[in-house]
PQR file of N, CA, C, O and H, with PARSE charges and radii, in Angstrom:
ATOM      1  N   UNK A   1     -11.061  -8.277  12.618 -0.4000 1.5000
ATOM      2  CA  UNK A   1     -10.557  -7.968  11.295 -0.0000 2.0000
ATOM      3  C   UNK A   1      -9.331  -8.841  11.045  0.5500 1.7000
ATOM      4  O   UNK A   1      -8.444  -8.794  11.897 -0.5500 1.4000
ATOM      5  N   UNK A   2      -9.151  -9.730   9.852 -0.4000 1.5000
ATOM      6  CA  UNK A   2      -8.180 -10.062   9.322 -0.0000 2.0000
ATOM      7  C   UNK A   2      -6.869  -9.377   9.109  0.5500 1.7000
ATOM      8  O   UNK A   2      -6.599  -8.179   9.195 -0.5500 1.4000
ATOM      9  H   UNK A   2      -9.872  -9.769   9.160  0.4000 1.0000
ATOM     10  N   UNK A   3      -6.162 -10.335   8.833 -0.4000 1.5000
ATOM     11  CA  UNK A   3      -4.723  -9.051   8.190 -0.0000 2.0000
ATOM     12  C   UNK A   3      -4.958  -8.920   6.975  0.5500 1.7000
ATOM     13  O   UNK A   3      -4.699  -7.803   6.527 -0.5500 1.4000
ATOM     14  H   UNK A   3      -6.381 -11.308   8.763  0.4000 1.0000
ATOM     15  N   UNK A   4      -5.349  -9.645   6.291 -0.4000 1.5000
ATOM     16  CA  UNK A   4      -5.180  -9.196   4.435 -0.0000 2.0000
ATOM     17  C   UNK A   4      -6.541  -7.699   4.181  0.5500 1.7000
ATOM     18  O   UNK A   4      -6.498  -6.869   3.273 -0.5500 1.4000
ATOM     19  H   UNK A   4      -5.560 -10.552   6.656  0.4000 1.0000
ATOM     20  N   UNK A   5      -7.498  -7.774   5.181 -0.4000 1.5000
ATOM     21  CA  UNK A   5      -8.104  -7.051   5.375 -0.0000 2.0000
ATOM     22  C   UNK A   5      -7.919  -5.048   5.653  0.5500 1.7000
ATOM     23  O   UNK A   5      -8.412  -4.043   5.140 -0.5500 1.4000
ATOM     24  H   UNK A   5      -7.534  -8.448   5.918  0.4000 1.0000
ATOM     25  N   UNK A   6      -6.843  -5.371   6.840 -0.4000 1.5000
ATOM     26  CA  UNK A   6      -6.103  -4.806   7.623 -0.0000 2.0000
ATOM     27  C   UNK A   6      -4.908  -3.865   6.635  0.5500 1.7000
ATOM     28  O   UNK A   6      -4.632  -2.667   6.680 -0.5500 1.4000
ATOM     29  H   UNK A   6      -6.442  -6.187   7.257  0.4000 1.0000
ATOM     30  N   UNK A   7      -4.439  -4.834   5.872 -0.4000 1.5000
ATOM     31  CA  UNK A   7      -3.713  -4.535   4.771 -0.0000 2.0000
ATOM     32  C   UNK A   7      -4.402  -3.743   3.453  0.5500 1.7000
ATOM     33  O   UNK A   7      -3.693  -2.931   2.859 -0.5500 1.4000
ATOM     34  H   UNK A   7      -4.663  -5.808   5.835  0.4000 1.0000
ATOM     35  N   UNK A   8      -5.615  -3.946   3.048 -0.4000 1.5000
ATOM     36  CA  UNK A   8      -6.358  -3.351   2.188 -0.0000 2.0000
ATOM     37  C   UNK A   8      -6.697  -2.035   2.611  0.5500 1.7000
ATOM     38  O   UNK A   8      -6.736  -1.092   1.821 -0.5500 1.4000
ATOM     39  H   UNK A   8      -6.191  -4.606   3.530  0.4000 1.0000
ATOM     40  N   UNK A   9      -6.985  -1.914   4.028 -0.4000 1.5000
ATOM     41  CA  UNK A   9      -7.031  -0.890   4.803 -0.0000 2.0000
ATOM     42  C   UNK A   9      -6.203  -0.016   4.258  0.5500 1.7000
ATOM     43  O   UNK A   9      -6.373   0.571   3.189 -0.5500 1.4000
ATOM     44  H   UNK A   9      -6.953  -2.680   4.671  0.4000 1.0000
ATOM     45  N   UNK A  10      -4.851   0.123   5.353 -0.4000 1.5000
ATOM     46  CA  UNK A  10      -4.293   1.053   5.018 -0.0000 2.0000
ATOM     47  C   UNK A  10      -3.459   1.012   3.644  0.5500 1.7000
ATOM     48  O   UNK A  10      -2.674   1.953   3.530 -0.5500 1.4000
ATOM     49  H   UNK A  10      -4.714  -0.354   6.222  0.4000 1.0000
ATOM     50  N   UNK A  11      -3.485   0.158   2.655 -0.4000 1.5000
ATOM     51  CA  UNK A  11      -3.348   0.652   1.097 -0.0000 2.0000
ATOM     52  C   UNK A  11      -3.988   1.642   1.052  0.5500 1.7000
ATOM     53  O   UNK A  11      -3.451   2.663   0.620 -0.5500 1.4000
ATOM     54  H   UNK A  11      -4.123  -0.606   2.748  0.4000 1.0000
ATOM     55  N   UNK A  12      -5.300   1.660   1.469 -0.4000 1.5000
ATOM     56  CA  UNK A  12      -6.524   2.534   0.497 -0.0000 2.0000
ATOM     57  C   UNK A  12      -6.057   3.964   1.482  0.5500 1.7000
ATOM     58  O   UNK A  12      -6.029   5.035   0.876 -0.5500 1.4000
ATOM     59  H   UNK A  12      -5.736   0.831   1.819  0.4000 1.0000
ATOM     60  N   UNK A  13      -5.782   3.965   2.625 -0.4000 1.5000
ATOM     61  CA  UNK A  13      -5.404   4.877   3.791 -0.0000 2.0000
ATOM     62  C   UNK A  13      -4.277   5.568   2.814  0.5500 1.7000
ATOM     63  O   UNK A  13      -4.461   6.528   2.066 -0.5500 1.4000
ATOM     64  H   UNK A  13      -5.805   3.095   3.117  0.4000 1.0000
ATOM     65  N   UNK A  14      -3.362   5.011   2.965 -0.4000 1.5000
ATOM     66  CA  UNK A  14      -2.152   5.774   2.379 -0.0000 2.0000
ATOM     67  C   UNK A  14      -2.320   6.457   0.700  0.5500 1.7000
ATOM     68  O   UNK A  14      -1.876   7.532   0.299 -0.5500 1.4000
ATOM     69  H   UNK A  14      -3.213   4.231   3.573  0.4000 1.0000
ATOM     70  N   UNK A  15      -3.059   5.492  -0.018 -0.4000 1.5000
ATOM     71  CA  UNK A  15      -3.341   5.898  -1.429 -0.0000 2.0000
ATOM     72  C   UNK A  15      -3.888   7.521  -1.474  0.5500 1.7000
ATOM     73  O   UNK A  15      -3.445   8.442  -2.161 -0.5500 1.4000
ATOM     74  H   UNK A  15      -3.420   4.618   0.307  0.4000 1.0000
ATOM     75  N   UNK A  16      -5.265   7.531  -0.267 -0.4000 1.5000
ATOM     76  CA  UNK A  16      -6.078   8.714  -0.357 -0.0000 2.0000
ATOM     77  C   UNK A  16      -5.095   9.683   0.160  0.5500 1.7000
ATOM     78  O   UNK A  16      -5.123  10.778  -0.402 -0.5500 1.4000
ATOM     79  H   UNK A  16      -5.625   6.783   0.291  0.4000 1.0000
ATOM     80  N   UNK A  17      -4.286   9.538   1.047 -0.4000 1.5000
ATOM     81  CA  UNK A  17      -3.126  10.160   1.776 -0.0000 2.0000
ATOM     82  C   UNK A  17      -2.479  10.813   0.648  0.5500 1.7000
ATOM     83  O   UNK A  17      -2.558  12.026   0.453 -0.5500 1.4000
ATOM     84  H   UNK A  17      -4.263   8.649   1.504  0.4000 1.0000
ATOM     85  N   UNK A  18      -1.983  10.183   0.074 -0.4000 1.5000
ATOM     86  CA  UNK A  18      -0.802  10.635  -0.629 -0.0000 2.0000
ATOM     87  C   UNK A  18      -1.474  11.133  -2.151  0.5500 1.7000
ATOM     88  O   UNK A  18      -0.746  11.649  -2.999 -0.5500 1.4000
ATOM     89  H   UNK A  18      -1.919   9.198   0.233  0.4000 1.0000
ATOM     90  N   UNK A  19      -3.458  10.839  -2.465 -0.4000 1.5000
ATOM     91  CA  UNK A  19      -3.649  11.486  -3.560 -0.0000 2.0000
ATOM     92  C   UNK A  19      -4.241  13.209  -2.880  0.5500 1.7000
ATOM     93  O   UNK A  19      -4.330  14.144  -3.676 -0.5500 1.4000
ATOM     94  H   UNK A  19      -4.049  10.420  -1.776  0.4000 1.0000
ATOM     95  N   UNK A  20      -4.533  13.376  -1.647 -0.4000 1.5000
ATOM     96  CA  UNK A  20      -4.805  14.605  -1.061 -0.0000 2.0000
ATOM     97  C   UNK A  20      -3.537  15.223  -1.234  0.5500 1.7000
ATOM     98  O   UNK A  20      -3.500  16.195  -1.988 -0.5500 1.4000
ATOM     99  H   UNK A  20      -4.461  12.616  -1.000  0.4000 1.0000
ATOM    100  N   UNK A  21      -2.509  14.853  -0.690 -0.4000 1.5000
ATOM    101  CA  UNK A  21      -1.480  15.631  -0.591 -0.0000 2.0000
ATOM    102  C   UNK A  21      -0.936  16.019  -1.930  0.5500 1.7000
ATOM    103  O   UNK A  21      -0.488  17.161  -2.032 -0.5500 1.4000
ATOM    104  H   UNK A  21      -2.540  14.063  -0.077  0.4000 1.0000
ATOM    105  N   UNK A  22      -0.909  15.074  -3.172 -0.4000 1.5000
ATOM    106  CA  UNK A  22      -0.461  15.729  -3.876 -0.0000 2.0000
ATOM    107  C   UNK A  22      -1.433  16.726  -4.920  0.5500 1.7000
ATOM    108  O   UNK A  22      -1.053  17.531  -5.770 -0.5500 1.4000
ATOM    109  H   UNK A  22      -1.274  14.147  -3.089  0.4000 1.0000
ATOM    110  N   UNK A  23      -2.709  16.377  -4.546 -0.4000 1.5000
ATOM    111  CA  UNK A  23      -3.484  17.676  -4.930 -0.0000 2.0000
ATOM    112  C   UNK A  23      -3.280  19.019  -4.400  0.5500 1.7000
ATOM    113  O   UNK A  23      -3.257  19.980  -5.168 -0.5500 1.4000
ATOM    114  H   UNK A  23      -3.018  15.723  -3.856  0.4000 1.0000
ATOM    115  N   UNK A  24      -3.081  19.199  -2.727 -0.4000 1.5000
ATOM    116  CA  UNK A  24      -2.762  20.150  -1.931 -0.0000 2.0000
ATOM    117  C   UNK A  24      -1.840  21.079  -2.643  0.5500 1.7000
ATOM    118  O   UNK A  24      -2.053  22.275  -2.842 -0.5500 1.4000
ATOM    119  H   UNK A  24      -3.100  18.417  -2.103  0.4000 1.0000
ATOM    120  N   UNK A  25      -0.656  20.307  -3.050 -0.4000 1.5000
ATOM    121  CA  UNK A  25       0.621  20.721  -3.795 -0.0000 2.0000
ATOM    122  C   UNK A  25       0.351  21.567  -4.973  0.5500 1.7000
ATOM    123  O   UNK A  25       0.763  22.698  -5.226 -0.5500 1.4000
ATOM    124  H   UNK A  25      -0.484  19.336  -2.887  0.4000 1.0000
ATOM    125  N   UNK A  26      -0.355  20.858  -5.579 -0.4000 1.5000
ATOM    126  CA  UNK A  26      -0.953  21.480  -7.286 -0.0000 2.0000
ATOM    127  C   UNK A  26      -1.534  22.842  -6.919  0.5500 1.7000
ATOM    128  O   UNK A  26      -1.208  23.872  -7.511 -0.5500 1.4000
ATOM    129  H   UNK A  26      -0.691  19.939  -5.374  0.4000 1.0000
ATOM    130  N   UNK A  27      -2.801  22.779  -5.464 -0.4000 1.5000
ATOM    131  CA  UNK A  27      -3.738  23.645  -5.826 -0.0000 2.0000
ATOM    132  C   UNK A  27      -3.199  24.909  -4.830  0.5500 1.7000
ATOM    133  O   UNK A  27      -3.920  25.905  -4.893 -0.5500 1.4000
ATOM    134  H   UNK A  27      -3.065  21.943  -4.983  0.4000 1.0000
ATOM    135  N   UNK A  28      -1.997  25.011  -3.890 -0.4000 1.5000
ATOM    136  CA  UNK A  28      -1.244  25.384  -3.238 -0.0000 2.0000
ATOM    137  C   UNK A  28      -0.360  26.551  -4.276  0.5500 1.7000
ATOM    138  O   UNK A  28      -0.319  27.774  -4.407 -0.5500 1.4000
ATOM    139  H   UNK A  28      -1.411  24.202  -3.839  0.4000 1.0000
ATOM    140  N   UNK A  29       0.285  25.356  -4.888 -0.4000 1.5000
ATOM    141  CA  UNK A  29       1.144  25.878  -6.678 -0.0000 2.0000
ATOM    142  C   UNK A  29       0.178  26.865  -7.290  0.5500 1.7000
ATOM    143  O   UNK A  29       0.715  27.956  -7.486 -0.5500 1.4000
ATOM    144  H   UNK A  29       0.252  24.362  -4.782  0.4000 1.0000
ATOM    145  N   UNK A  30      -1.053  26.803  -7.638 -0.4000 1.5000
ATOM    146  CA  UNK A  30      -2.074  27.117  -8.438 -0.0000 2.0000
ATOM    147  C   UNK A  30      -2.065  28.786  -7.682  0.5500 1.7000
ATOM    148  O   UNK A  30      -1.667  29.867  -8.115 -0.5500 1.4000
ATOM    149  H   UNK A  30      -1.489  25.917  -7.479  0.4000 1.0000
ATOM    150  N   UNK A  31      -2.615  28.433  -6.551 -0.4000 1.5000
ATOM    151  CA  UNK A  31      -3.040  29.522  -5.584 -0.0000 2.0000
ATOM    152  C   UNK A  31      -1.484  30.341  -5.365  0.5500 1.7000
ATOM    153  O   UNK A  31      -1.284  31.142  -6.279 -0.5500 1.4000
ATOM    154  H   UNK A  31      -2.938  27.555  -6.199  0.4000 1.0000
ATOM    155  N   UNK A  32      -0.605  30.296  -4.552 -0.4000 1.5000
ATOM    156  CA  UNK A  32       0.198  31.125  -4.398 -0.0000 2.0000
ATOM    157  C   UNK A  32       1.625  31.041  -4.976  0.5500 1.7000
ATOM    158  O   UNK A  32       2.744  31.210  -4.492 -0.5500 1.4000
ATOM    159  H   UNK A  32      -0.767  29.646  -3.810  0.4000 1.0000
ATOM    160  N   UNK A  33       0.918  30.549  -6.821 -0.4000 1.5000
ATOM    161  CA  UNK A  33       2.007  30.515  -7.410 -0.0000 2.0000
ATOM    162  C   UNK A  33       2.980  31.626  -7.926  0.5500 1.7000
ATOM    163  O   UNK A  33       3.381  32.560  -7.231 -0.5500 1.4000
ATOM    164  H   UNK A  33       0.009  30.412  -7.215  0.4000 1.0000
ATOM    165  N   UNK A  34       3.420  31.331  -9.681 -0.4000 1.5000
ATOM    166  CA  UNK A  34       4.243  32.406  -9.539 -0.0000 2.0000
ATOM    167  C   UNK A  34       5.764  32.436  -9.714  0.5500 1.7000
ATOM    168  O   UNK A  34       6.614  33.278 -10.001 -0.5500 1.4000
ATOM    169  H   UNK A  34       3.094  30.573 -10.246  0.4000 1.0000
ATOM    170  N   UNK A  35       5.716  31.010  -9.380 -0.4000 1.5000
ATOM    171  CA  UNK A  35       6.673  30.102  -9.823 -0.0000 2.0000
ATOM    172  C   UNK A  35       6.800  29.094 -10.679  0.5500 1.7000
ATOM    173  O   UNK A  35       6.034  28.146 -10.846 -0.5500 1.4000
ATOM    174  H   UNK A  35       5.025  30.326  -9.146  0.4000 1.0000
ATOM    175  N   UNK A  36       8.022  29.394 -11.331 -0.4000 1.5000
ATOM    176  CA  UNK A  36       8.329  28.643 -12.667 -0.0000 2.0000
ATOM    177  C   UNK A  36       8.948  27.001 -12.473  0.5500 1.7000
ATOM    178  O   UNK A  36       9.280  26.177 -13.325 -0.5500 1.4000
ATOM    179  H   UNK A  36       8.645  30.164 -11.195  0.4000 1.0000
ATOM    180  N   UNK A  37       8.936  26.924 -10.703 -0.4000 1.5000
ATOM    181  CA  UNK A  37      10.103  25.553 -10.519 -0.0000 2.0000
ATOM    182  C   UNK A  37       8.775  24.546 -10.515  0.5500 1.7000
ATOM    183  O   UNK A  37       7.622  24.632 -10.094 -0.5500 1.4000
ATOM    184  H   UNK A  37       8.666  27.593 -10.011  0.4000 1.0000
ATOM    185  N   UNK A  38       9.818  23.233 -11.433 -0.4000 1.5000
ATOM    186  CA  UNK A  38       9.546  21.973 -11.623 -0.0000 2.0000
ATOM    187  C   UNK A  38       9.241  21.347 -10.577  0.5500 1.7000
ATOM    188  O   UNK A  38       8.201  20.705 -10.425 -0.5500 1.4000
ATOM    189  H   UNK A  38      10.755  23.164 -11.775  0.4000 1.0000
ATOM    190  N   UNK A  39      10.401  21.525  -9.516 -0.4000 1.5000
ATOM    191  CA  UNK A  39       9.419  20.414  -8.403 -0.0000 2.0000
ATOM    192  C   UNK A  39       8.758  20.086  -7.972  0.5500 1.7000
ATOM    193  O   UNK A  39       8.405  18.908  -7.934 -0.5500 1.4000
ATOM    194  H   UNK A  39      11.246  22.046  -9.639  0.4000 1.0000
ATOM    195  N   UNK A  40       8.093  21.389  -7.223 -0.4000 1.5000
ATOM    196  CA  UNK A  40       7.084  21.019  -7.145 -0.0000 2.0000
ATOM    197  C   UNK A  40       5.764  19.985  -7.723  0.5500 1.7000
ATOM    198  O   UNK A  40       5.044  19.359  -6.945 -0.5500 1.4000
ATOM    199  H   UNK A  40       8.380  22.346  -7.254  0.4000 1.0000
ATOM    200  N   UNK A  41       5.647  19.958  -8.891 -0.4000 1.5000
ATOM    201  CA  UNK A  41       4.773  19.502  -9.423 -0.0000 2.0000
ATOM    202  C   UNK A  41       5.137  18.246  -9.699  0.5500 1.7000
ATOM    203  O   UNK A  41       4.286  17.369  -9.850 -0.5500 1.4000
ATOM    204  H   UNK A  41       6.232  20.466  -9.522  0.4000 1.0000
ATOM    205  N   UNK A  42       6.749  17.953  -9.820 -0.4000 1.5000
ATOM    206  CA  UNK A  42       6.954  16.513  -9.936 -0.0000 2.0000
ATOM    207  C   UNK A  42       6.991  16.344  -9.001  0.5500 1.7000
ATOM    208  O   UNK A  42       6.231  15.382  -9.120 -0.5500 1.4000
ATOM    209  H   UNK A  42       7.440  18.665  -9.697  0.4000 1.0000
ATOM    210  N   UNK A  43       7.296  16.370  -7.408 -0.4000 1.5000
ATOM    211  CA  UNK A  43       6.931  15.428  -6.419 -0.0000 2.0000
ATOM    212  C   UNK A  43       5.250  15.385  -5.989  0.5500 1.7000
ATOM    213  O   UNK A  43       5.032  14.361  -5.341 -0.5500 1.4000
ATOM    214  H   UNK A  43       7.913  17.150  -7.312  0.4000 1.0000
ATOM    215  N   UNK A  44       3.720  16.425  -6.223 -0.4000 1.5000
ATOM    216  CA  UNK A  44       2.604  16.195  -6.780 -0.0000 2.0000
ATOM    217  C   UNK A  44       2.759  15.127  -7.765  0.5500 1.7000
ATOM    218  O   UNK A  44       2.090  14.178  -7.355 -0.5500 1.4000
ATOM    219  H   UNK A  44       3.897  17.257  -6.749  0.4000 1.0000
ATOM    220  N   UNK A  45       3.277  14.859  -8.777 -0.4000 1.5000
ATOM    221  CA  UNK A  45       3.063  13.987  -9.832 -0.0000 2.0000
ATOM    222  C   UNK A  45       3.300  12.371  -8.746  0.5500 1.7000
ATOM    223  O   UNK A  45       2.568  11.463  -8.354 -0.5500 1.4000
ATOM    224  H   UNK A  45       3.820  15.629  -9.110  0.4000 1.0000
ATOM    225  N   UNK A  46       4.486  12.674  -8.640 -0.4000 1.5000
ATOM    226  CA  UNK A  46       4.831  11.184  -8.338 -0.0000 2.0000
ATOM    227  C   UNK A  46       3.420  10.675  -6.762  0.5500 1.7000
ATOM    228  O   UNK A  46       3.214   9.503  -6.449 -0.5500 1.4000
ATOM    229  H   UNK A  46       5.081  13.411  -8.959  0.4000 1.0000
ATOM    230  N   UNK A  47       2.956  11.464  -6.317 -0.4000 1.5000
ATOM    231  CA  UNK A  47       2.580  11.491  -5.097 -0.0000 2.0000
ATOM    232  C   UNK A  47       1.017  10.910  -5.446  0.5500 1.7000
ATOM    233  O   UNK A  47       0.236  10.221  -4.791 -0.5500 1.4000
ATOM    234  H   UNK A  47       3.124  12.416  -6.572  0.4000 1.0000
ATOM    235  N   UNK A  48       0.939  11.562  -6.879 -0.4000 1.5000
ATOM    236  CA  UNK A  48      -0.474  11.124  -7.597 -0.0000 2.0000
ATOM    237  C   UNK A  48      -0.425   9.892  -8.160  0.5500 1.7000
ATOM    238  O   UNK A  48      -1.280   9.029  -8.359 -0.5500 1.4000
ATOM    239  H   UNK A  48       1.574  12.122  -7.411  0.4000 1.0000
ATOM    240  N   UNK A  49       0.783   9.974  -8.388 -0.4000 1.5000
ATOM    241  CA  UNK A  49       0.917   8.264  -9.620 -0.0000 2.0000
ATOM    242  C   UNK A  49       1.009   6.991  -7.943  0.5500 1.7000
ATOM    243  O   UNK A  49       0.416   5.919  -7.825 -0.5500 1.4000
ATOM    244  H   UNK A  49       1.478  10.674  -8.226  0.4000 1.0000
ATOM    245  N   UNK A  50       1.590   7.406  -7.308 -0.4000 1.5000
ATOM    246  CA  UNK A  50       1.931   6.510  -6.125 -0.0000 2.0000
ATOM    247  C   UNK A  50       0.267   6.068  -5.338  0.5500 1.7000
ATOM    248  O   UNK A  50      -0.246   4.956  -5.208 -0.5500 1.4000
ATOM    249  H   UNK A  50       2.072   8.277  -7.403  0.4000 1.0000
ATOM    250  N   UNK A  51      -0.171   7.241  -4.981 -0.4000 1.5000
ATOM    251  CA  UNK A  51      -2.344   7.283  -4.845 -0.0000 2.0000
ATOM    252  C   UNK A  51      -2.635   6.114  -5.543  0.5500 1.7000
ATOM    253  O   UNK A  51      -2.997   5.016  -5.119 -0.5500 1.4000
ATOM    254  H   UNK A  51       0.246   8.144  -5.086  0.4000 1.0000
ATOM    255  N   UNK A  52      -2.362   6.624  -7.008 -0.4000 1.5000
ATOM    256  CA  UNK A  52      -3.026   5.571  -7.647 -0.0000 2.0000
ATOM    257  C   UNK A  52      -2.957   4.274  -7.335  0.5500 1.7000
ATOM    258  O   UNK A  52      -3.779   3.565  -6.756 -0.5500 1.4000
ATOM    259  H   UNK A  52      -2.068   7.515  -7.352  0.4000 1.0000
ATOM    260  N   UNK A  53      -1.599   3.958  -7.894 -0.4000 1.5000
ATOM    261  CA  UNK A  53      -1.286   2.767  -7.472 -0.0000 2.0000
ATOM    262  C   UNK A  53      -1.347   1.636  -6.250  0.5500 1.7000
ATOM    263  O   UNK A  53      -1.295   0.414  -6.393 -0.5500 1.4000
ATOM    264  H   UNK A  53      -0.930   4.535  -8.364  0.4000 1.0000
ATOM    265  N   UNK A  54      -1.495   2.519  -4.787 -0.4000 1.5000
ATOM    266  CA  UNK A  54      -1.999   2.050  -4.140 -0.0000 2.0000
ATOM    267  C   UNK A  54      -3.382   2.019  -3.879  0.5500 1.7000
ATOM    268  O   UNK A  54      -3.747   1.219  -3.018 -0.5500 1.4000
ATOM    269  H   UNK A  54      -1.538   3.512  -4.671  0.4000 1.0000
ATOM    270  N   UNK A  55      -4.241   2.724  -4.442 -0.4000 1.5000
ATOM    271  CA  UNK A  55      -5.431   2.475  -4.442 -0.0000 2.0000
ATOM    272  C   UNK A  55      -5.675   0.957  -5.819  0.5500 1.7000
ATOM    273  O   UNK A  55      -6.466   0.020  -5.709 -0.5500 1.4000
ATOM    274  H   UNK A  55      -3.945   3.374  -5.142  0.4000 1.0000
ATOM    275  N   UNK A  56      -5.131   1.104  -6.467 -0.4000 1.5000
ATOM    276  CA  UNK A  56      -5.624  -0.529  -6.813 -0.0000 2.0000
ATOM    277  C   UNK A  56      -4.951  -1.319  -6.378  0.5500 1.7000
ATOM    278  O   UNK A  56      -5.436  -2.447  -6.299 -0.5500 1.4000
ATOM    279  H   UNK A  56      -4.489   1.865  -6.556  0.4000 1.0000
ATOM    280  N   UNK A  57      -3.903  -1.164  -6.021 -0.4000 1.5000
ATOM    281  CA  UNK A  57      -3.874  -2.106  -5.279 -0.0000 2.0000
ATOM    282  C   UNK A  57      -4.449  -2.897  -4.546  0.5500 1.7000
ATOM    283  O   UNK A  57      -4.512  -4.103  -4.789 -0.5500 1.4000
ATOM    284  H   UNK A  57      -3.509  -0.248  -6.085  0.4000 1.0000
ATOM    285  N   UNK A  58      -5.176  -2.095  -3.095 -0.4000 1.5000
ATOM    286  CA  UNK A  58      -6.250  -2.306  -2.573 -0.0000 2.0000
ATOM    287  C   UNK A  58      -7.201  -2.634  -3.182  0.5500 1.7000
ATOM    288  O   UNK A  58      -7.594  -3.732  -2.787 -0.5500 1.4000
ATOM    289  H   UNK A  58      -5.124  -1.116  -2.898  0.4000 1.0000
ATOM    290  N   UNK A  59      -7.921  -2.138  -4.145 -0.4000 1.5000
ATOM    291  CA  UNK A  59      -9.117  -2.908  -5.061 -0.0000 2.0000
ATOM    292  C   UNK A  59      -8.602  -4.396  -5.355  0.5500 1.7000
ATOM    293  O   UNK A  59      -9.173  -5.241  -4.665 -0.5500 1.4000
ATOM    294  H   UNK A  59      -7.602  -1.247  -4.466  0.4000 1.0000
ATOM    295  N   UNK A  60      -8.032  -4.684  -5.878 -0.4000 1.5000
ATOM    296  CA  UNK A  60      -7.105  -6.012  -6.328 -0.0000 2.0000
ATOM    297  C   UNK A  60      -7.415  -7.078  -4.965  0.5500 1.7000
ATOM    298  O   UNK A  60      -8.016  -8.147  -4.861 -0.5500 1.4000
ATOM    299  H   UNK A  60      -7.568  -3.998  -6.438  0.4000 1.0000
ATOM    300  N   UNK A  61      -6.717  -6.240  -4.054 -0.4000 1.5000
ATOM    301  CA  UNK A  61      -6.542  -7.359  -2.646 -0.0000 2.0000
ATOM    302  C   UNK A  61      -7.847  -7.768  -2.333  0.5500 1.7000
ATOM    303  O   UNK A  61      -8.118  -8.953  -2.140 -0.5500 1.4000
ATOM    304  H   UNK A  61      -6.228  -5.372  -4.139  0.4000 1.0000
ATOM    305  N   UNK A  62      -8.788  -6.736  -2.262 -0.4000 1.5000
ATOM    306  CA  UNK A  62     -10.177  -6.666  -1.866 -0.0000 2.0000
ATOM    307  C   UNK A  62     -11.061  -7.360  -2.389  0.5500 1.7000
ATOM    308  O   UNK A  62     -12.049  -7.650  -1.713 -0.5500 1.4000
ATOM    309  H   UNK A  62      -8.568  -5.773  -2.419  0.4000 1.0000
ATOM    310  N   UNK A  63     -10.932  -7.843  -3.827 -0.4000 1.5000
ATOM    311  CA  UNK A  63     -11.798  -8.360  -4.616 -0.0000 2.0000
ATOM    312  C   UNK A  63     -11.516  -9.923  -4.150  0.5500 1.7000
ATOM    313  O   UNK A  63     -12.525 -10.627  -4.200 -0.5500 1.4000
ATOM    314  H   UNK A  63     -10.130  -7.608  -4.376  0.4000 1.0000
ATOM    315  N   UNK A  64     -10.513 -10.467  -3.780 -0.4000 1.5000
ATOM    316  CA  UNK A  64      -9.864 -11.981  -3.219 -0.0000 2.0000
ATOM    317  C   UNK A  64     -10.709 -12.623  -2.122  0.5500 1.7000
ATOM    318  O   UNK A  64     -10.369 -13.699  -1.630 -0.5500 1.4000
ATOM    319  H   UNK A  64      -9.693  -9.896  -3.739  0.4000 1.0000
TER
END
């Protein structure tokens, strides 16, 4: 395996990483909510927007 390869890798690794986790958060929130606090859901948010972004990333690299 290459490195730029290697690198597409764990983009896509960390992307799915960090879009599980911030689902966990939401459906965690959802389930034993109850609570009115913001953070939660903004560090889910950012955790989702960050997924994203590294998942195209990886698409991007991959297509090269």
């Amino acid at each position: 395996m290459d490195a730029q390869a290697a690198r597409v890798n764990v983009a896509r690794f960390l992307g799915n990483t960090a879009l599980g986790a911030g689902s966990v958060v939401v459906l965690l929130g959802f389930v034993y909510g109850g609570t009115t606090a913001f953070q939660p859901y903004a560090v889910a948010a950012l955790l989702v927007i960050v997924g994203v972004g590294l998942r195209l990333e990886a698409a991007i690299m991959d297509r090269r």
